[in-house]
Phi, psi and omega in degrees: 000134186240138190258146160333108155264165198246133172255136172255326183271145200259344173312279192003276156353339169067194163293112152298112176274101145321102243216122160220170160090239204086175185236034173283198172260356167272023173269350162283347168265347175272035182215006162260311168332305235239340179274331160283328148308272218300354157303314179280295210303328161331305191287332160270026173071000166307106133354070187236142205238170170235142171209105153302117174224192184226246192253344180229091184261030180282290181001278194310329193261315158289020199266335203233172169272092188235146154287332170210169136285101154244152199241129210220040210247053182269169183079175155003114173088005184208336164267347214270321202122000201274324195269337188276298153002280158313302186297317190296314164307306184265012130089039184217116200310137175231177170290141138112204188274167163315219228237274181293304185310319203278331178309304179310308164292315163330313200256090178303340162301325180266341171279314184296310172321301165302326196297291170340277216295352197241010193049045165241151211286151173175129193288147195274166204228184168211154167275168142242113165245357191194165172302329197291314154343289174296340171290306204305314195297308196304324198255353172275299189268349163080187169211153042241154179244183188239103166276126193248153156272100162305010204203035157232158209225197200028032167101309255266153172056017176252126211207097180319111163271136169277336199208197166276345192276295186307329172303329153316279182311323171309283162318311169296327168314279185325326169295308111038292168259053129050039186221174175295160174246133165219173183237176197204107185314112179314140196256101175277147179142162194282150179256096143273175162233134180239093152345118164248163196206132174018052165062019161245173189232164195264165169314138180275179203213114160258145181264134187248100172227164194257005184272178205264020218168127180261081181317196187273329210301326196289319199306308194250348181209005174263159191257032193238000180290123171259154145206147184268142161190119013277136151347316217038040164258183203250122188341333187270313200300332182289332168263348142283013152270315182291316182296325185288317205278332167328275210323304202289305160312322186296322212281339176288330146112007182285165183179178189066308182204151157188214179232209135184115173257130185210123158343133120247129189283185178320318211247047184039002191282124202291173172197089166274128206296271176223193185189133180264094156305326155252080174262154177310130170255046176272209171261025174226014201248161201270322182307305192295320184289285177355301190284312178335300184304317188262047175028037168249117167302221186270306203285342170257311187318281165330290165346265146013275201310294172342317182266039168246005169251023158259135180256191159334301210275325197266337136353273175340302166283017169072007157309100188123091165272086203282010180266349189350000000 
């Protein structure tokens, strides 16, 4: 755990490359993200470059002079660990978690897996890899289940079966992005989120939608998506979900800013989904309402995020005042 150093002068900071876009199936919401950061840090007078990049962002990166990176990067090449990868090789500080966090999270099998093995609640799965497979999942999780692309993030390629024939079709959809596919026992029950910050977690948000899911549909373009915050759970419970979803970030090895989406079923009983490192920053996205609630605008929220790309060495070097 690294604690926040607080910058007051944005010189401190150097040049930002705002790093968006990619070649996942979320670039066009990370490139509604990455034009709203680099908007904010602006506004606060940061030295900040917007960089589009694509599926080989060494290029893109090295074209240019930067001091730090925040990376507004989702999915496959920009949440996995690959780019974060890249910056650690050029020795050049970014935002959010490392390298094993960002990989670890990225891969909802390997987030399910560490959860288990770490005693944190998390709905049990089958891989599909074959028809045989879906018989086997069918008669162990019932229905109805939730099937996933494990390496995929806004909802994309995630699609509910009632039954097995649809659990077929399912599976071959998820498959499509070209990752394991799994299915996963569906959770009836209010759905949140709990926002983390500087290694703390924000007012949780319960999600409402009329959809059979909170799809991509609910997520970016329907108006008809409620969220609530507060929450309406009662202060211990809420702050015992915040403590499980830390704990369920931490155990990922994630850090600096993120997300964690989770269930409580009839029986108050918790089911944690996943967990985000690069989560969205449009005007639909649950962090910015999170921080909003705990009274930091958009524009202190960035800020926040930034200083989570001081590293070690700048630390040493007196970059970051934590006495603020």
């Amino acid at each position: 755990m690294t604690t926040r150093q607080h910058v007051i002068d944005p010189a401190d900071f150097g040049t930002v490359a705002v790093v968006m876009g990619g070649a996942s199936a979320e670039r066009e919401i990370s490139l509604l993200s990455g034009r709203a950061v680099l908007a904010a840090l602006r506004r606060r007078s940061v030295d900040a470059v917007g960089i589009d990049v694509d599926d080989r962002p060494l290029p893109a990166l090295q074209a240019g002079r930067f001091d730090r990176v925040f990376n507004i990067v989702h999915g496959r090449g920009g949440e996995d660990g690959v780019l974060q990868g890249v910056l650690e090789a050029l020795g050049v500080p970014y935002t959010g978690s490392r390298v094993l966090g960002s990989a670890l999270s990225m891969d909802k099998l390997r987030t399910k897996m560490c959860w288990k093995s770490a005693g944190i609640p998390t709905p049990a799965w089958r891989i599909l890899r074959s028809d045989e497979d879906v018989l086997s999942c069918a008669e162990a999780l019932g229905f109805p289940v939730i099937v996933k692309p494990a390496l995929e993030g806004s909802s994309i390629g995630i699609s509910r079966a009632n039954g097995v024939d649809e659990l077929k079709i399912a599976r071959c959809d998820a498959a499509r992005y070209r990752c394991d596919v799994f299915a996963e026992a569906w959770v009836s029950g209010e759905e949140y989120t709990v926002a983390i910050l500087d290694e703390k977690p924000l007012p949780m948000i319960r999600l409402e939608t009329p959809n059979i899911f909170y799809d991509y549909d609910a997520k970016y373009c329907a108006d008809t998506t409620c969220y609530h915050c507060p929450c309406g759970l009662t202060e211990k419970m809420e702050e015992q979900l915040q403590v499980l979803a830390l704990n369920a970030y931490r155990t990922l090895d994630a850090s600096g800013w993120g997300r964690v989406d989770l269930f409580l079923d009839a029986e108050q009983q918790p089911w944690l989904i996943e967990a985000n490192t690069v989560p969205g920053m449009t005007d639909h996205s649950l962090v910015p309402m999170a921080a909003k609630a705990a009274g930091i605008d958009f524009d202190e929220l960035v800020w926040r995020i930034l200083e989570t790309s001081i590293g070690n060495r700048e630390r040493e070097a007196g970059i970051g005042d934590q006495n603020r």
